[in-house]
N, C-alpha and C positions, 0 to 999 in steps of 0.2 A: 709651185710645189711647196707644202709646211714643208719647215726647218728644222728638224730635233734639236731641243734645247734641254736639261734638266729638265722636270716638270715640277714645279712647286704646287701643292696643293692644295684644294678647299675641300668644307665640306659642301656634302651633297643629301640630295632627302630623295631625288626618282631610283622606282627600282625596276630593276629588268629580269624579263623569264630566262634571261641569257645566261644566264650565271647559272654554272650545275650543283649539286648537291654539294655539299661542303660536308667529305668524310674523312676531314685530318683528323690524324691523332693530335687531341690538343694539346700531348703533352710538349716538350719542350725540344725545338727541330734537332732534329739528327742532322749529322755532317756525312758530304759523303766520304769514301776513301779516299779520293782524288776529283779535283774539280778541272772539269777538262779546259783545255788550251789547245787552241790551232794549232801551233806550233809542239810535236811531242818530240820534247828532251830528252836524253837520257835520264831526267830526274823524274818525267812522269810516270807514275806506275801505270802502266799500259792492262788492260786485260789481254788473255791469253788471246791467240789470233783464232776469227770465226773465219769459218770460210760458210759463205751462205751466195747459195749458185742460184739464184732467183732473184727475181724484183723486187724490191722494197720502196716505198714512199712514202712517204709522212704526210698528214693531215695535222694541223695546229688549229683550233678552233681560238680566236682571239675577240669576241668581237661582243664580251661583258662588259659591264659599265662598271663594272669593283665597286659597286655601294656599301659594301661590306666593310673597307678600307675606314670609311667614312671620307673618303678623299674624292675632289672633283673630277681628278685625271682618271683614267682607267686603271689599273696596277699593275698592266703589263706594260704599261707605258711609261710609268715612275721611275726615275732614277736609282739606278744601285751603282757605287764611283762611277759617275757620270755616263753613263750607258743604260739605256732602257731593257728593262729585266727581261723583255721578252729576246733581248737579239741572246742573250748567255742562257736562253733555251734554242732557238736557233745553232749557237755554236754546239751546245751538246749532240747536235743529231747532225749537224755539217761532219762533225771529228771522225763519226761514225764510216770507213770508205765502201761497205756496204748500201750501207741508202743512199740511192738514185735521186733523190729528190725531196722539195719539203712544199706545202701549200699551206700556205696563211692565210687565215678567212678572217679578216677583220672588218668589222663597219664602217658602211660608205665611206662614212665623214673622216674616217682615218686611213683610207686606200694612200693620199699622199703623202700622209706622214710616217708610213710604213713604208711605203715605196724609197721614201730619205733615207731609214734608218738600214735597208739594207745597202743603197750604195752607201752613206758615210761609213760604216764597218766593213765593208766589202764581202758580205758574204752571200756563198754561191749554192749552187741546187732551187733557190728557193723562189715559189710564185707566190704572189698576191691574187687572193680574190675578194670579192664583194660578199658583207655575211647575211644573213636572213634575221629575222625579228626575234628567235628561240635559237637554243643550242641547237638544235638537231635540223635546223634550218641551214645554220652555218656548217656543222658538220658536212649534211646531204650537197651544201655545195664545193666544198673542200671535195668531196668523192670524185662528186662529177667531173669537175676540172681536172682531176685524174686521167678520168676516162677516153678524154677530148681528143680526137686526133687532129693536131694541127702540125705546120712544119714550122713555126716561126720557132724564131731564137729563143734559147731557154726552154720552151717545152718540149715536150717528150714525143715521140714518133707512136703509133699506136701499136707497131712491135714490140714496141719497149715497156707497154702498162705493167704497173704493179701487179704483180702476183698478190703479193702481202701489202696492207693497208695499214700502219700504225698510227693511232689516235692518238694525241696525247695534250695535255693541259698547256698553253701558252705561260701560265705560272707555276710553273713544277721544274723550276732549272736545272737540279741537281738526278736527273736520270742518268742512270752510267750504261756502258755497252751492252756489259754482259749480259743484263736484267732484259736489254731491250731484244739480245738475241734471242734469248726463251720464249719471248712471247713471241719475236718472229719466225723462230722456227714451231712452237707449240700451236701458231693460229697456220702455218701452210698445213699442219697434218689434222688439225682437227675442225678447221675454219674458222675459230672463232677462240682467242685468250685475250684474257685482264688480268692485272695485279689486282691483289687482294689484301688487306691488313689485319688482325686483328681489332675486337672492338674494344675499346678503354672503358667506355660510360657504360652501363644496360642501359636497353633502349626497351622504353614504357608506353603503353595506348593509353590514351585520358578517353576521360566521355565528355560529350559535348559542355554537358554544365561544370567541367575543368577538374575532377575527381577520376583517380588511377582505375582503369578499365583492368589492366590485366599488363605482364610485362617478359619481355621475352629471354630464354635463358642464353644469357650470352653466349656461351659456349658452342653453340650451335650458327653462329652468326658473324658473316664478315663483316668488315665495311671494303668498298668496291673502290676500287684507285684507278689512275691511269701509270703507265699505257694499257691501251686495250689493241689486239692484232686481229685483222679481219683477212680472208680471201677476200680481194676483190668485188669477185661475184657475190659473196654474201652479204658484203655491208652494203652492198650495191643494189642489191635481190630487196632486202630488208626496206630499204629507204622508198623503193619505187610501191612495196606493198604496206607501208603502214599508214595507219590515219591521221588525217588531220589535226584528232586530240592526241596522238603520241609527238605528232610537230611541236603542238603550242606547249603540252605538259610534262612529255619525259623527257626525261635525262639520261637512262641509262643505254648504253648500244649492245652491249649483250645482250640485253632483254630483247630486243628488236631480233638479234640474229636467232633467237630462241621463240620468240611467237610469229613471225614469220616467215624463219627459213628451216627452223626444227635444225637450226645446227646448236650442241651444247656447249658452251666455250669452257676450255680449261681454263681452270684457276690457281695461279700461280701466287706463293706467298712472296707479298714483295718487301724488298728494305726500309727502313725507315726513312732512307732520304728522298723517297718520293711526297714527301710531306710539299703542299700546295700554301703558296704565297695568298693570303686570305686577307686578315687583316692588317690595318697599318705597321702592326710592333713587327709582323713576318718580314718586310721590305728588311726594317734595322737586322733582321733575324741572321738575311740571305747575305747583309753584306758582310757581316761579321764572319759567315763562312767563307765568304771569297777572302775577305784579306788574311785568316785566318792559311788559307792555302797556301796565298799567293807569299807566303813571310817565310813558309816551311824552308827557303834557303835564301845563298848571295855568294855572289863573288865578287871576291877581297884583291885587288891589284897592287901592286906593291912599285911598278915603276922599275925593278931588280934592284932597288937600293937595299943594302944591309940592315938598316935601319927598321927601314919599314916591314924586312920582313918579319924580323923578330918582333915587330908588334903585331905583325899579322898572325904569326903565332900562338900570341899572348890573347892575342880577341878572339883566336877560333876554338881555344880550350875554353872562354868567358861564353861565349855565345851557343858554343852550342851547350853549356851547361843551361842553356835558356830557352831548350826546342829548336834553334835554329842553324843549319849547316853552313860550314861557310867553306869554300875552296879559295886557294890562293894561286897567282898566276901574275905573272911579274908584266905581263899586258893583253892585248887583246887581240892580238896579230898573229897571221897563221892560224895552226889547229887552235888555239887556245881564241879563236874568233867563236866559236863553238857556242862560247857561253854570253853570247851575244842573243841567241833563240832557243836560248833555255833556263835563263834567268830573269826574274823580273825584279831584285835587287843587284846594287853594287856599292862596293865603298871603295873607295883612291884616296891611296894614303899619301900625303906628300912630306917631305921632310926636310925641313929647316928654311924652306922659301914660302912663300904666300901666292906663287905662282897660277890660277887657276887655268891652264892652257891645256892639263892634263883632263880635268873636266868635260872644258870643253870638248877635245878628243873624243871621251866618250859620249857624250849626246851627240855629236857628227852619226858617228858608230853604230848607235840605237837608232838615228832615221834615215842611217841610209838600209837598216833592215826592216823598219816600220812596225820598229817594235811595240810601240806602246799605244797602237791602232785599239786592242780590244783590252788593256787593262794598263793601271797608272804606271810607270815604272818609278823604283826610288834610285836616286844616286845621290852617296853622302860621299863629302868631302872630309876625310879624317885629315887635317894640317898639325903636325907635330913639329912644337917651336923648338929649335934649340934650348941652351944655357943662356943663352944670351939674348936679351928681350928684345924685341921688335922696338923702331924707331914710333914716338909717335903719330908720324904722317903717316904712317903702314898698318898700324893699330886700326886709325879710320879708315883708310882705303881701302883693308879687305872684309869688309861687314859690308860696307856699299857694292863691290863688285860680286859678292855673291848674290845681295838683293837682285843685281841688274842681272845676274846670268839664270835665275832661277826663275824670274818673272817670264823673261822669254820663253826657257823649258817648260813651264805649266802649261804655255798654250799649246804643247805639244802633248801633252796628258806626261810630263816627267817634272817626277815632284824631287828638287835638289834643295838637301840640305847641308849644312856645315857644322863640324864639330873639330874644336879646339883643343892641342892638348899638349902641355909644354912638359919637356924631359926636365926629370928632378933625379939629382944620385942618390938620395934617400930611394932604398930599395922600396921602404915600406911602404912612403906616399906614391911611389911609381905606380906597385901595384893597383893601391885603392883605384888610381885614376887612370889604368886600363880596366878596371871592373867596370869602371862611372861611364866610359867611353862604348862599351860592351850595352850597357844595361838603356844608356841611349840610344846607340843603334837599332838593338832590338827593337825598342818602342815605337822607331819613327818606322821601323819597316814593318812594324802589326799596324799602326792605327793609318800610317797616310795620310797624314793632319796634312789637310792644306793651310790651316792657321800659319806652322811652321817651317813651309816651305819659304827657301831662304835666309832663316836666320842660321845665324854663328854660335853655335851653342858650347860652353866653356865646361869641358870636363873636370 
């Protein structure tokens, strides 16, 4: 069985009919409101709860070659912090407890590399199958394995088929609940819904010898997104009666549920965060929205020293003046275990020792709940020295021992850093160097430098 590793990329010159139309808005991606996580916090904004009393199952067609990218790898298979883009469309439609199920149609040559990436993430509902030569290859066979009545493990009982069929792009991570219940409830009553966008550019007919034929009034004209929600029976009906040249040439499955099964699909306006992972700059695009989420808060441990908490204090008026919340909680035992899977920052502040046992503690903590399975987590070490200066031999000793305890934590996807900060009775310089402590932590919890995992940073 491949191995998932990061994927570093080449470029590439082959191009495949695999790859559907590319109808993003070029403009500049939209975020969503919230980027889902396995795990829902009380910090995650939840949508409201659907109740949907019918089958739902997901189709992922995966099985393009991204030449678009200009990269050798495929794009659903490219790294975004260290996880392949396609499993954080995966999570989006796992969070979902509606959908019954998910199929993934990727290309042969990646059935075992896909097969990896769902055990190492551990996630569940979801089959792999083998994709065809064209989108609508792979699609028709994402259906059919739907359809399959078999008893083994993980698939479905033929009691159980999908009512509702939902399509959607393997690079499109950022789809939220609610959008996808409209179209699952809009495709059981009507058989057939897609998101829709508007168009940005007008779109123009040339004549052959490269001269403007005539050009359409935008106004009048979507551009067509995923997801799209089928009944069963009609993406089903669709696929068994179209031809050969809608296999090899189109792209669109609306169309299909509309010249073969005369069903109309409703069209739904969709958000802008269904914007699709196209080229190379989109990967940088997607991750800047995850860490961009994932920094929205932290929790501040304070140990119950007096000390620490007044500076915990003093950082959560500094930081959240900087977009970021922060809770304080003198540890992490009992209810206040809480924020154990629902935070993916934390800072321990320790005072007047160099002790990192309290550290330690916490990363025990975060894998004995496996926490940092599907995204990095930070844990900064705030150390506030006394009045009175560390011995030289303690100077050195604790730059090395965080080196040693964060190199370990990386291999656990936990990026631990260190930030230094000596009490001064000058009111004024106190201040400045809880802002400088403030203004650092923020940083290291948006970017996730792994450059600066481990070092001792001097506020």
């Amino acid at each position: 069985m491949t191995s998932y590793d990061p994927l570093v990329c080449e470029p590439m010159e082959k191009t495949s009919p695999n790859e559907d139309a590319d109808n993003r808005d070029p403009a500049r991606p939209a975020r969503p409101r919230t980027f889902p996580t396995r795990e829902a916090g009380v910090r995650d904004r939840q949508p409201m709860d659907r109740s949907v009393d019918f089958p739902v199952s997901v189709v992922l067609p995966a099985g393009g070659t991204g030449e678009r990218t200009g990269l050798q790898t495929p794009k659903q298979f490219c790294s975004v912090l260290g996880r392949p883009l396609i499993s954080f469309t995966i999570q989006a439609f796992e969070r979902v407890s509606w959908i019954q199920s998910i199929v993934v149609v990727v290309a042969k040559e990646y059935m075992d590399l896909m097969t990896d990436i769902i055990q190492r993430f551990q996630h569940k509902k979801v089959q792999v199958v083998p994709g065809g030569k064209t989108r609508h290859r792979s699609i028709c066979n994402g259906v059919l394995a739907l359809g399959e009545a078999t008893r083994e493990e993980g698939q479905m009982l033929a009691a159980d088929r999908a009512k509702v069929v939902i399509i959607h792009d393997a690079v499109r991570p950022f789809v939220e609940e609610d959008f996808l219940y409209k179209i699952a409830m809009s495709a059981k009553e009507q058989g057939a819904a897609g998101a829709v966008r508007p168009l940005v550019s007008t779109v123009i007919s040339t004549t052959s010898e490269g001269y403007l034929d005539h050009s359409l009034e935008r106004a009048k004209y979507r551009a067509s997104e995923m997801p799209q929600g089928f009944t069963y029976d009609v993406i089903h009906q669709a696929y068994q009666r179209c031809t050969e040249s809608d296999f090899e040439f189109g792209t669109e499955c609306l169309h299909l549920a509309l010249q073969y099964c005369g069903t109309n699909a409703k069209l739904i306006e969709g958000p802008p965060t269904l914007w699709k992972v196209t080229y190379k700059r989109d990967l940088a695009a997607a991750e800047s929205i995850i860490k961009e989420t994932l920094s929205q808060s932290a929790c501040i441990i304070t140990g119950g020293s007096a000390q620490a908490v007044t500076l915990a204090d003093a950082l959560q008026k500094a930081v959240g003046a900087l977009d970021t919340e922060l809770d304080i909680t003198p540890d992490l035992m009992g209810d206040n275990s809480k924020y154990l899977l629902e935070e993916w920052n934390f800072i321990q502040i320790s005072v007047s020792h160099s002790c990192l046992s309290e550290v330690e503690a916490i990363l025990m903590d975060l894998e004995a709940v496996n926490r940092a399975l599907l995204h990095p987590v930070v844990v900064i070490w705030v150390h506030l020295n006394g009045l009175d200066e560390l011995s030289v031999s303690r100077k050195m000793a604790v730059p090395a021992a965080i080196r040693d305890l964060a190199s370990a934590a990386k291999l656990r996807n936990i990026l631990v850093y260190g930030i230094q900060l000596h009490q001064s009775a000058d009111t004024e310089r106190w201040e400045r160097s809880v802002l400088r402590v403030a203004e650092i932590t923020s940083t290291l919890i948006r970017d996730r430098s792994p450059a600066l995992v481990g070092q001792l940073l001097q506020a």
